[in-house]
N, C-alpha and C positions, 0 to 999 in steps of 0.2 A: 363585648361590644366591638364592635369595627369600626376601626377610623377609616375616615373617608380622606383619600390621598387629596393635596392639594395640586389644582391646574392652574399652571402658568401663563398669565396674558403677560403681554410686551414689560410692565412698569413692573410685574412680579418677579422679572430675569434681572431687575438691575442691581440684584447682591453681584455677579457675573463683573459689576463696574472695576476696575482698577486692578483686575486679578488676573494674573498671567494662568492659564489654564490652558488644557486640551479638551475641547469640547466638540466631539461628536453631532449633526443632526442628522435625522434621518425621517424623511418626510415621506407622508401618505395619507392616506384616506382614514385610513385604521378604520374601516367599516368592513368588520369591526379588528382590532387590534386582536392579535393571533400568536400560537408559541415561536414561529417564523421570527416575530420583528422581536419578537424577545430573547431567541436564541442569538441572533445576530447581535443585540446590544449588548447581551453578557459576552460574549465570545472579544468584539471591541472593547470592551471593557479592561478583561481580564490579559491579554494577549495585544493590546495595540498599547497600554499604559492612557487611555484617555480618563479624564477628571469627570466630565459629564455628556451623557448623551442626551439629547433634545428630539423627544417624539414629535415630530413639526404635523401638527392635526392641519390638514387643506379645507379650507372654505369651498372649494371647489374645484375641480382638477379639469379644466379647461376642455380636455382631451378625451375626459369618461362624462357617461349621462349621470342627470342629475341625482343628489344622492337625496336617500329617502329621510337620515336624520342629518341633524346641523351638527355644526361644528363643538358644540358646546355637547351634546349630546355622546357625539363618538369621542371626542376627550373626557369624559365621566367615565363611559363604558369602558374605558381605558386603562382607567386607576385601578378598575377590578382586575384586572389581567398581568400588572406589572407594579411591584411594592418597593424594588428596589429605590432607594434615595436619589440614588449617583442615575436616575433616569428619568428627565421631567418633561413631563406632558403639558405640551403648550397649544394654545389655541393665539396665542400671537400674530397668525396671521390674519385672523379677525381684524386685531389691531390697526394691520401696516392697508389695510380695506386693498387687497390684491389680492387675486388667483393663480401670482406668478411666482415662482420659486427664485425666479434672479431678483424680484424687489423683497423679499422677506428676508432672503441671504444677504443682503446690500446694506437693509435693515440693521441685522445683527451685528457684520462687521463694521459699519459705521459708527455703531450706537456702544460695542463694547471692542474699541480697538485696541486690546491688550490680550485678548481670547484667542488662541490656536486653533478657526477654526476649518471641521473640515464636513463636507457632503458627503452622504453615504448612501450607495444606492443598489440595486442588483443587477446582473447584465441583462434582464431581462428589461430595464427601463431605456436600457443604449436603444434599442430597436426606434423609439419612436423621440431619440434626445433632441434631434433635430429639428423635430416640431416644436420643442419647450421656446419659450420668449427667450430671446439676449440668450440663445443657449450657449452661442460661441466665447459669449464675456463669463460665465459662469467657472469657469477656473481661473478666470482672474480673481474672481472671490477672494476663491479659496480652492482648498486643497480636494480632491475625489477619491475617496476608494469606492469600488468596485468589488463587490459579491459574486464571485460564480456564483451561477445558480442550473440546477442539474437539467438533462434534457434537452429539449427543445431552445430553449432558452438562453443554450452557452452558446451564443453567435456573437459574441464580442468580435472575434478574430475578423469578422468578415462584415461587421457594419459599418454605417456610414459612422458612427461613433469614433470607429478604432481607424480610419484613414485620415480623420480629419484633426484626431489629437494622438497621433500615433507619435510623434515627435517629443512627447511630454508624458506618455506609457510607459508605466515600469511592469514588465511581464512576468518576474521574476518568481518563481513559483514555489521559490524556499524562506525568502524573505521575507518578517512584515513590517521592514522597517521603511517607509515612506521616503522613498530616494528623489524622489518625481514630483509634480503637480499633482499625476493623475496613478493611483497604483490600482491592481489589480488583487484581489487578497480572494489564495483558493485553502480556503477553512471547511468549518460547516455547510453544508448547503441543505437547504430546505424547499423544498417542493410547496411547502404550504402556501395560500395565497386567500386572502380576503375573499376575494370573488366565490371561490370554491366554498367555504365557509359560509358562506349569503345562500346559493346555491343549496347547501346541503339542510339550512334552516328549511 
């Protein structure tokens, strides 16, 4: 018989209360959740010493058209694709009723201010960080690494991303030990992406 992993809304994260931790998020659509987000969370995992990563399921991503299943729906689909403990899938931003990643992060570290937290994201999302809400208060959060990601896609060096927080960029390309605000980590990369997976359905 198969246990069915459980999904975290906001009040299910508060074991998270009083504990000094490293804790990983790493938000998206997961429409639908893919070996990509999963190689990434094990690689953090394994290699950066974080305590837990937080699949941050979006309500809606501002930026992309509307998606066809809700958020409850791609956090279930979700549970199938990733078993490990130390990786919890949350629909919490349901909770915080926003579509923006600076008030669910704001969220978090308001609500468990003892957590090391930090954003985790690909350079493939610097392209358009500009548009995100409060994008410029978002490393006030908290801390950023930064995924190569192959291809097209490695334009870190040259976006608006990397002139505007270049001051707080660690480029360091043997290190992964988080010197900075903002680090750059060139690990695995994975070409995989949601999109293409939807596509290939």
């Amino acid at each position: 018989m198969q246990i069915t992993r459980k999904v975290y809304n906001l009040q299910s994260l508060n074991f998270l209360q009083g504990c000094n931790l490293k804790v990983g998020i790493l938000g998206g659509s997961f429409d639908p959740a893919h070996l990509g987000h999963v190689q990434l969370s094990h690689q953090v995992l394994k290699s950066l010493g974080f305590d837990y990563i937080i699949w941050l399921v979006s309500v809606q991503n501002p930026l992309k058209p509307k998606y066809k299943n809700d958020i409850f729906t791609r956090a279930m689909e979700a549970t199938k694709v990733e078993q490990n403990p130390r990786i919890l899938i949350s629909t919490m931003e349901y909770d915080v009723k926003s579509n923006y990643i600076y008030n669910s992060l704001k969220t978090l570290v308001q609500r468990f201010s003892t957590i090391d937290f930090t954003w985790i994201m690909g350079t493939d999302n610097t392209k358009d960080f500009h548009k995100w809400y409060r994008y410029e208060d978002i490393p006030n959060l908290c801390k950023i690494i930064i995924f190569d990601r192959p291809n097209s896609s490695r334009s870190l060096n040259f976006s608006r991303f990397s002139m505007k927080f270049k001051g707080i960029i660690d480029k360091n390309q043997t290190s992964h030990i988080m010197t900075r605000d903002v680090m750059i980590y060139h690990g695995i990369m994975s070409s995989v992406a949601s999109s293409l997976i939807r596509d290939k359905v």
